[in-house]
Each structure stands twice: as C-alpha cells, then as structure tokens.
N, C-alpha and C positions, 0 to 999 in steps of 0.2 A: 355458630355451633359447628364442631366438627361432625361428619356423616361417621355415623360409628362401621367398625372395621369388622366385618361377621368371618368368620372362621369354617373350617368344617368337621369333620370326626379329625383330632388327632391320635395316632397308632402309635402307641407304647409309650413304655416310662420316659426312657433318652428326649424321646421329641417331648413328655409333658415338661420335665426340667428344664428343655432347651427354653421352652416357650415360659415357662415360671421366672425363667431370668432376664428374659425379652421384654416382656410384657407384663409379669402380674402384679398388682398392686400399685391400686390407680392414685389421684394425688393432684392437686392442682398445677395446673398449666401458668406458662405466662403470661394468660391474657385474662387470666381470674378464674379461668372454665376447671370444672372439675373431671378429671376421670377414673371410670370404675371399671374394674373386670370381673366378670363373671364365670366360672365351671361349672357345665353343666353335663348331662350326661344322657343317653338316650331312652329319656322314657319311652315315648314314640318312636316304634321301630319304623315307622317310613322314615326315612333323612330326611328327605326333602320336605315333608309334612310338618316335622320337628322343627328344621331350621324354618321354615316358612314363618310358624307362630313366634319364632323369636326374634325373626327380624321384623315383622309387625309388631311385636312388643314394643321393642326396643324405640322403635321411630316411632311409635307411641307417645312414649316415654319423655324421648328427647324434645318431640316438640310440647311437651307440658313443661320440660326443665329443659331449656336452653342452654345452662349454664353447664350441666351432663353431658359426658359424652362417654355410652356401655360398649365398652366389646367384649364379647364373648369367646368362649371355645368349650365345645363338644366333647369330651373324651368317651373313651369304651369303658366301660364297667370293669371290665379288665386292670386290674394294679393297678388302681383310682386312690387307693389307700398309699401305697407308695411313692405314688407323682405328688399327691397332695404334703404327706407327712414331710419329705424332702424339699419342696418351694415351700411349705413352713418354716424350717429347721434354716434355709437359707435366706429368712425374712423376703421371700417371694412371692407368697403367695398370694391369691385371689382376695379382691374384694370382700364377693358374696360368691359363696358354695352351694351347690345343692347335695345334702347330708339327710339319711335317714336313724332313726334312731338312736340304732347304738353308738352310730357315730359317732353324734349329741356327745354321747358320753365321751369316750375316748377321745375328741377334740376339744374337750369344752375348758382349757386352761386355754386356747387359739381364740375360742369363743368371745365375741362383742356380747354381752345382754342387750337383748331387744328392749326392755319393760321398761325403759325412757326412750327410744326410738321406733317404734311400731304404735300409731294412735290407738290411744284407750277406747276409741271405737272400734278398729280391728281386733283389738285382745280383745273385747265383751264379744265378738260376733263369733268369736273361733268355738266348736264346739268342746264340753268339757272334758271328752277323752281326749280330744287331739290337743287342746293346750296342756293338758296333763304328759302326753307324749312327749312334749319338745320343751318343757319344765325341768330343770334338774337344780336343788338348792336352793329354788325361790328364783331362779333365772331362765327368763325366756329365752333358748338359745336358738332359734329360727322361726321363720314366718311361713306355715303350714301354707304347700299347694296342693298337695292332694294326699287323699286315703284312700285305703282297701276294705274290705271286708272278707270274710271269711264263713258263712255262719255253716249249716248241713245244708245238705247238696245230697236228693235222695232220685234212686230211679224207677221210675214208676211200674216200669216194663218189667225189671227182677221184681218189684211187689207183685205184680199181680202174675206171673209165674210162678211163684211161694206161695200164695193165695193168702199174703199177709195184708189185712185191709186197712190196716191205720199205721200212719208214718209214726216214728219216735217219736220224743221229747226227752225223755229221761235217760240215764244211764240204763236204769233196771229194765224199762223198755225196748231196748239194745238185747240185752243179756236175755230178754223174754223171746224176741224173734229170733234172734241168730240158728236155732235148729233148723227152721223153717226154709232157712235159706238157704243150710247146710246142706238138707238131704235131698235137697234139687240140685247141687252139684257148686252152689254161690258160697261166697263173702259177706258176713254183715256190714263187713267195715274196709275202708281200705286204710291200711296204714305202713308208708313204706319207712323201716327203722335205717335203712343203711345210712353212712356219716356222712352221704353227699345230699341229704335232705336236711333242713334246717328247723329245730325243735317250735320253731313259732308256729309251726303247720303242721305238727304230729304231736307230740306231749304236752310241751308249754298249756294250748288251752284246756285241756284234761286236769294238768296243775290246777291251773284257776277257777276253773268250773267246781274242784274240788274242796274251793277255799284256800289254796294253796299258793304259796309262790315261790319263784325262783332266784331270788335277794331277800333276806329280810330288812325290816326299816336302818339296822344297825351294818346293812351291809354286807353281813353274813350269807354264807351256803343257805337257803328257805325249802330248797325240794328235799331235801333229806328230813321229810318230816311226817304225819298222819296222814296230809292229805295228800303227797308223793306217795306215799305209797300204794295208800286207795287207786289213786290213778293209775298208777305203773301196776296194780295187781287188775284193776279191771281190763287191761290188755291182755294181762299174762294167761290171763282167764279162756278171754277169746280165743285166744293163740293157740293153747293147750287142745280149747275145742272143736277148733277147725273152723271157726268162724271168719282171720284173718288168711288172706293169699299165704301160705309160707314161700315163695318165689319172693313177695315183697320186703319179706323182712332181711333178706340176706342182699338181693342185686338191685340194682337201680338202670333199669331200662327203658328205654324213650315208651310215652305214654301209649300208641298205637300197638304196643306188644306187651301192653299189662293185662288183668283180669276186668281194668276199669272199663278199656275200648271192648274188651269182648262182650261186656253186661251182664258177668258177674259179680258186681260189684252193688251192695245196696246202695250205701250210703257214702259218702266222704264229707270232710273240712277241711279236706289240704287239696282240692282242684277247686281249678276256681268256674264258673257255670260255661264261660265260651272253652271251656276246653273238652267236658264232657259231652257238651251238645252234638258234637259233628259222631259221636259214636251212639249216644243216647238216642239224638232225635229231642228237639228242643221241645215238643209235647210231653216228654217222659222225664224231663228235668225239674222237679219240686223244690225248689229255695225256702229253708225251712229255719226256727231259730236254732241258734247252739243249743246241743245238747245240756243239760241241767243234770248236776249235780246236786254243789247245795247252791250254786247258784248258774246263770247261762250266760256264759260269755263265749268272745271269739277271737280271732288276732285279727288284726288289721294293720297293717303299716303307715305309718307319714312318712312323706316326702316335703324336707321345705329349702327353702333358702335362710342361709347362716350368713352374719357378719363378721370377717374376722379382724382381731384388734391388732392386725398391722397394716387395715386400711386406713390411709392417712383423707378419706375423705369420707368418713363412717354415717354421716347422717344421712350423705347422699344413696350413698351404697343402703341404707336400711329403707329410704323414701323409692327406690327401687324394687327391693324387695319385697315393699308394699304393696306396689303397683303390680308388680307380676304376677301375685295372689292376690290380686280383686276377684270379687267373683264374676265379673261381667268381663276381664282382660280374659279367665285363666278358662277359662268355659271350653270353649273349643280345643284345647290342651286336653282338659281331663275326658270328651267323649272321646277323642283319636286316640288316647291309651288306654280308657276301659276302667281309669279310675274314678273317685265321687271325689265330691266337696268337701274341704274342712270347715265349711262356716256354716253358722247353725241358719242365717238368714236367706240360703241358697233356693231357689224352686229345685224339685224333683228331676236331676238331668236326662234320668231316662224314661219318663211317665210312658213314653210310649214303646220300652224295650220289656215284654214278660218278663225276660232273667233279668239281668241287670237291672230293671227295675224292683224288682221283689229283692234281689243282697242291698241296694241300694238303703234302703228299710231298717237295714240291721248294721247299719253305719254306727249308730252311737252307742251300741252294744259290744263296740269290741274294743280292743286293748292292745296296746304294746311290751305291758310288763313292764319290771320296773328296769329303768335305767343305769347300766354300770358298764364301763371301760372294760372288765374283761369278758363280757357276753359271749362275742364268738369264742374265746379262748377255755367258756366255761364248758363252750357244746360239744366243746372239741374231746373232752373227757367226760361228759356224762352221755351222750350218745353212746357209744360203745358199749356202756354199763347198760343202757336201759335194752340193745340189742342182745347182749346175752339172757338178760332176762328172761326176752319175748321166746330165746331159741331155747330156754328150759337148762340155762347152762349154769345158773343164780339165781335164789330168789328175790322180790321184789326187795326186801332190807335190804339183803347182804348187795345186789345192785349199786341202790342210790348211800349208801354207806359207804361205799368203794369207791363211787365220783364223789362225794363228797370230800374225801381225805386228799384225791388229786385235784378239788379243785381249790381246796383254800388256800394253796403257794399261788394263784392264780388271781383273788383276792386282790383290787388296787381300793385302798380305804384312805 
C-alpha cells in the first residue's frame, strides 16, 4: 500500500484547478491498488486539529483497505463552488466531496447515488431528517457527517430586567411580551434582514413553523403563500412595534457591536449558544424549542461526503465515505467543531456541555427545506423583498408577490 499524500489549505481557484488536473480522480494503479481523492474543506477552524483527524482517518482507513490509497486536499470555503464546478466540467474532479445541502441539488446530475453503495445498516441508522436532507428523487446523494441545530436561544438576564417570567413557545407568546421588553429599552427578537445573512437562519424557519414552505412538491415558488405571509407579517408587526433592533434590519456588523453582545436582545434562532455566551454569561443562556406556529421546527444543516460519477473507482470511494462517518471515526471531528451526530444510534456527545448539550436535544426537530439547484439564487431576490417589508416600504403581499415573479425565471425543473 502506498502512504497516502496529505495536503494543506489550498488558496484559490487557479491552484484548485491546477490541483483538479494533477491529481483528482482516483482510478486503479498498476499493481491492482486503487486510488481516491478527496475535497474537503475547513470545518475545524484549527488547521492543524482538522488536518490531524484526517490523516488519522485516512491511515485508519488504509490499513483496513490495503488495496486504497486516500489523498486529500483542504480548500477555503471561498470559490469552493467554482474550483469544484470547473474540475467537473474538465472531468477532474474529486472522488468524494464534502457538500452541503443545496449543493446536493445543484451538483446532483455529477452525483453517484449512494443507495447501492452506503450499507443498509448505515442508511437505517442516519436519522430521518438528515437522510431526508441529502435525499433528492429517491437518491441518496451523500453519507451524513454532521448537523446543526438551531432551536431559540433566550436570555435570562433581559427576562428578568423586563420582569417577564416565562420564556416563549408560541408565536402569540412573542407578540404578548415584546412591550415588556420594549419599554426597558430591549428587542424581543433579534433578526438581522440584510442580504449578507442567509434566509435558513431568519425567515425560512418562520416559513415552516407556519406550515409553509419554500418549494412546493411540483417545484414551484411555495413562500408566496398563506403561511408566507403569516410569517413575513408577524415580523412586519414586531418591526412596526419596535420590538426588532431597526440597526439590524438594514447593516450587518460583526456580532460584538449588535444589540445581541449588549443584552438587549431577548431571544434569537439565528446565533447559535457558543456565540452568545461570552456576552450573555453561560448562566443566562436558555436553549429552548423553536418557536410554534402550527407546528415547531428549526434549521439545521448537513454536512456530508458525496460520490462523484467520474470516480472510476466509486465503491471504494463510497466504503470511504463510510468509514469517515462512523460514529466512533467521526466523534472527535464533530466535538472540535461544535457540531452533533447524524445517526440516530449515537450516545449524547455533549452530556456533560449545559449549552450544547440542551440544542443537542433539538437535533431531530430541524430541517433543511426542501431541496432545489436554484436555492442561493432564490434568496438572492426574495431577501431584498422580505427587507422592504420589515422597513415599512411594502406590504407583506405585495413583498413576497414581487420575489415571486423574480424568482420563477430562476426556477431549474
């Protein structure tokens, strides 16, 4: 067996191309041995913490399969979509990828299906929102390594300055305190609209809490509908009443200089608990479920590893992919970045973390939404609509009636 060849962060497009024409797409050797390459990208922001798990993987790996030999490379998040789309387009590309979501979609004509190559043991153990995530058409298009959660994130310390004594649940319960916290000088809610924040963490779960969604089964525009607008007017509401920061709805500035680090902020679902804590005080951080509509949900993201169907050594590359989302390989991965488990048969990774242990909880309560290639491309016009909104410039209709019209040229069916 060849010692696999580990890499480090590569910087920028030019070098991922260089390297997509070097190197990717592995293949049998001439001595029978097979090779895979793998892109991956910095979940774990220590490097060296990162690369460390994956060259212990990897030599894991290799001496279970001999006949494998993984290299990898690192890239920056940064035109990850453009290195990759281009070593596809040049039949260059990678083995097995690591792709979230929407990717799924957008790449999924590149996509191997897993559901002959991922054991029928590992698909019954993934849980049912996350193999619902990385599902599109009936095809499993990646082997879940980790999720997020999202659920409310309440602070204890503006409650009992407000002298409001019971945390939310509901909408209505929102809309019932919000004075309270008003004429102490707070926020009920924090919710930042500008287009450099991404709808999976402001609207989207509002959407579906509402019943609503943002595809319908046929493909279609979904938020231009009953429960879009419920949603988008119970903002509009807050907004109007000074419930919402109006700083947050128009600028987008590093979280130390929002209303959230000052503790004016009740509640949020778009910070996630290690970030409010160092302002809050981990005593005054309440991990609570998503707010309820008509029904309670939350976003969460996967992250997994994808096959693509110009690995000429694809079973190897998926018996990889396996292995790197076991739950006993991928453990020490998911505490150094702060994410959970996608398998349903995992112990509790942070029983002994208060925060993270309590979102931890609300793992299988959240959701990705449904799957479609033009996602980013839909937020990129409905954002803007749902910000005039909240600034009192449209109302919630005429809003999501306006992104709807720009986004069905947008539409891949």
């Amino acid at each position: 067996m060849r010692v696999s060849k580990i890499t480090g962060v590569v910087a920028g497009v030019a070098a991922a191309i260089l390297l997509a024409g070097c190197s990717a797409g592995g293949g049998n050797t001439a001595e029978g041995e097979q090779d895979i390459t793998v892109w991956l990208y910095p979940v774990i922001a220590d490097e060296a913490v990162h690369k460390d798990f994956w060259d212990s993987t990897i030599e894991a790996f290799e001496k279970e399969n001999e006949n494998v030999n993984v290299k990898y490379e690192i890239f920056p998040w940064a035109n990850r979509d453009e290195a990759l789309q281009t070593a596809i387009a040049a039949g260059k590309g990678p083995d097995v990828v690591y792709l979230i979501p929407d990717q799924l979609a957008a790449y999924q004509k590149s996509i191997a299906p897993l559901n002959d190559l991922l054991s029928e043991e590992r698909q019954g153990d993934l849980l049912p929102n996350v193999k619902e995530s990385v599902t599109l058409g009936g095809d499993i298009l990646g082997a879940p390594i980790l999720t997020s959660a999202q659920p409310l994130i309440c602070n204890a310390a503006a409650f009992e300055a407000a002298g409001v004594t019971e945390y939310p649940e509901t909408w209505d319960d929102i809309a019932e305190m919000a004075p309270a916290f008003i004429d102490k000088g707070m926020y009920a809610l924090n919710y930042p609209a500008s287009a450099e924040n991404t709808l999976n963490l402001t609207y989207y779960p509002l959407l579906w809490q509402a019943g609503g969604e943002v595809y319908t089964e046929d493909g279609e525009v979904g938020f231009d509908s009953k429960a879009g607008e419920e949603a988008l007017t119970f903002l509009t509401d807050l907004a109007e009443e000074g419930a919402l920061d109006p700083e947050a709805l128009t600028t987008n500035v590093p979280l130390e200089q929002t209303a959230i680090a000052q503790g004016k902020v009740a509640c949020t679902w778009n910070n996630a608990v290690t970030e409010v804590a160092p302002f809050w005080g981990e005593e005054n951080v309440k991990v609570l479920a998503p707010l309820t509509d008509k029904e309670s949900v939350a976003y969460g993201t996967v992250g997994s590893l994808s096959v693509l169907k110009g690995s000429k050594a694809p079973e190897a590359a998926a018996a990889f992919a396996e292995f790197a989302t076991g739950a006993d390989v991928v453990e020490p991965y998911l505490k150094a970045a702060g994410y959970f488990s996608a398998l349903s048969t995992t112990e509790p990774l942070y029983a002994d973390d208060p925060l993270l242990g309590e979102v931890e909880k609300y793992v299988p309560d959240t959701t990705v939404g449904e799957l479609d290639a033009s996602s980013r491309a839909l937020m990129g016009v409905l954002s803007p609509e749902i910000q005039a909104a909240l600034l009192g410039q449209k109302s919630p209709a005429d809003a999501l009636k306006d992104a709807a019209a720009a986004a069905a040229p947008l539409l891949q069916k």
